[in-house]
C-alpha positions as CSV (number, residue, x, y, z in Angstrom):
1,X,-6.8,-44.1,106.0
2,X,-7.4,-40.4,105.3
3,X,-5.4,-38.5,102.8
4,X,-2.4,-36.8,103.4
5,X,-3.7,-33.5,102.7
6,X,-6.8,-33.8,105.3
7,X,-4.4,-35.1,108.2
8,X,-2.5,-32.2,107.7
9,X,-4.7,-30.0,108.4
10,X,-5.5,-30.7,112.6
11,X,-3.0,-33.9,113.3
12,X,0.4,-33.4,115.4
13,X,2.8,-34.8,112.7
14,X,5.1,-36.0,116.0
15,X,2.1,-37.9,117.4
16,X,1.5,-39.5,113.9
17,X,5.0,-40.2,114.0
18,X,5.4,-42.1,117.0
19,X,2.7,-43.8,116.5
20,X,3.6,-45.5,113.6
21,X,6.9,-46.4,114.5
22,X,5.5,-47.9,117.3
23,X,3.4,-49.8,115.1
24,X,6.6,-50.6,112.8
25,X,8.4,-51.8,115.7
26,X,5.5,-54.2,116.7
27,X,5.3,-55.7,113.9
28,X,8.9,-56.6,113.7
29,X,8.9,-58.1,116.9
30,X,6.2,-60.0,116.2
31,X,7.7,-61.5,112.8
32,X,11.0,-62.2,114.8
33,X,9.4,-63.9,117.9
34,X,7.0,-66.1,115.1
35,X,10.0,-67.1,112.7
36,X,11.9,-67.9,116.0
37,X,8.9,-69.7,116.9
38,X,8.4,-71.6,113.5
39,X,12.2,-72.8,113.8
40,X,12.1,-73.9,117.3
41,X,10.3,-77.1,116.5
């Protein structure tokens, strides 16, 4: 990952943003859907 300072300089903070809640929320739903999964059998 670069460093704070460089992705300041050309990145669209709001794109970053999104981005990585999006990636936040995916991986919660994942860990939900596999510890469902694990106590399902």
């Amino acid at each position: 990952m670069r460093s704070v300072v460089e992705a300041a300089s050309g990145v669209d903070w709001s794109e970053v943003h999104a981005v990585r809640l999006l990636g936040v929320a995916l991986a919660a739903i994942f860990l939900i859907w596999a510890i469902k999964r694990m106590f399902r059998k």
